[in-house]
C-alpha positions as CSV (number, residue, x, y, z in Angstrom):
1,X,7.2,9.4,115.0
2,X,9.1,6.7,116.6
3,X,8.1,3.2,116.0
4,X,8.1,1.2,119.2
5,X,10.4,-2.3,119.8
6,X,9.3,-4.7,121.4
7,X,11.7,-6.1,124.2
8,X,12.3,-10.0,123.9
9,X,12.8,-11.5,127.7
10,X,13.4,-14.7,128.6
11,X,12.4,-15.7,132.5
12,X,15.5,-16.9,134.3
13,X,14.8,-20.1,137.0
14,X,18.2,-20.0,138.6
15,X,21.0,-17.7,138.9
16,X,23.4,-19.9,137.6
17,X,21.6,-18.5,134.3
18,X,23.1,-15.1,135.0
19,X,26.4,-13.6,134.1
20,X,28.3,-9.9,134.9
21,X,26.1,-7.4,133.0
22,X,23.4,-9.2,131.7
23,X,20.5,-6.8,131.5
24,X,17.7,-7.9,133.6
25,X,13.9,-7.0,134.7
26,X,12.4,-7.8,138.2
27,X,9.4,-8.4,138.4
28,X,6.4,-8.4,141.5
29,X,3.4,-9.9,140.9
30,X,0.4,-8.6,142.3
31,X,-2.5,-10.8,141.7
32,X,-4.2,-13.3,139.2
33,X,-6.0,-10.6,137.3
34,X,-3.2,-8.6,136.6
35,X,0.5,-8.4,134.6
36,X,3.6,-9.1,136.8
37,X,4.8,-5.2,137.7
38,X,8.6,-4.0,136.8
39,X,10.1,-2.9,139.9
40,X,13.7,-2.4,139.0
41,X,15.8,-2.8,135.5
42,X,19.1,-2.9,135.4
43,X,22.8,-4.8,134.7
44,X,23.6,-7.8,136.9
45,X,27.0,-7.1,139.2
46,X,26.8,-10.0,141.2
47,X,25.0,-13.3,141.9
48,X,24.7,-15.5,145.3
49,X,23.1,-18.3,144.4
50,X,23.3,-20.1,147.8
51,X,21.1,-17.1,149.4
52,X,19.1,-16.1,146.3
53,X,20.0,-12.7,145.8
54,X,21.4,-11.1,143.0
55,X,23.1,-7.3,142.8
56,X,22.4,-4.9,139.8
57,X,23.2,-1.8,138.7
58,X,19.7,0.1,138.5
59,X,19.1,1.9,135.4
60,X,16.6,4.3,136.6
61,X,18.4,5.5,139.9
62,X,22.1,4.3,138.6
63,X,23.0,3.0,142.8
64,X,23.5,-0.9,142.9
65,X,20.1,-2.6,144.2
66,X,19.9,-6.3,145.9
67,X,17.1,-8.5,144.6
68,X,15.8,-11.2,146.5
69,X,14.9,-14.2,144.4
70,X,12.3,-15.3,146.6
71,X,10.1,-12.4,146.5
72,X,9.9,-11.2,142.3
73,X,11.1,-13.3,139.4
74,X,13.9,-12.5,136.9
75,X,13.7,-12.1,133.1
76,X,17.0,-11.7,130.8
77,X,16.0,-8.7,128.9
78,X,17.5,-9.1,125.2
């Protein structure tokens, strides 16, 4: 049986933080009580920091995805 790894993140606060192909989580939150959700996984492609969007390359679907920085927060997946 396969032991488990943890995966270290690190919450990103501005995309300046973010480079080509960093791997990175999304995450929703989706109330008080709960854990902040994963909705998409993947390696950054492209940052616009003036609009707050950032492009990745999803790792479950493998199409490029647009997340808005206003509604999830980021977390550098290491």
């Amino acid at each position: 049986m396969l032991k488990e790894v943890p995966v270290r993140t690190t919450r990103i606060r501005t995309l300046d933080q973010l480079h080509r192909g960093d791997q990175i989580e999304a995450r929703l939150s989706v109330g008080p009580a709960y854990d902040d959700v994963v909705i998409r996984r993947g390696s950054v492609q492209e940052t616009a920091p003036g609009i707050g969007v950032v492009w990745i390359m999803d790792q479950l679907s493998g199409l490029r995805k647009a997340i808005n920085t206003d509604e999830c927060t980021l977390w550098r997946v290491a």
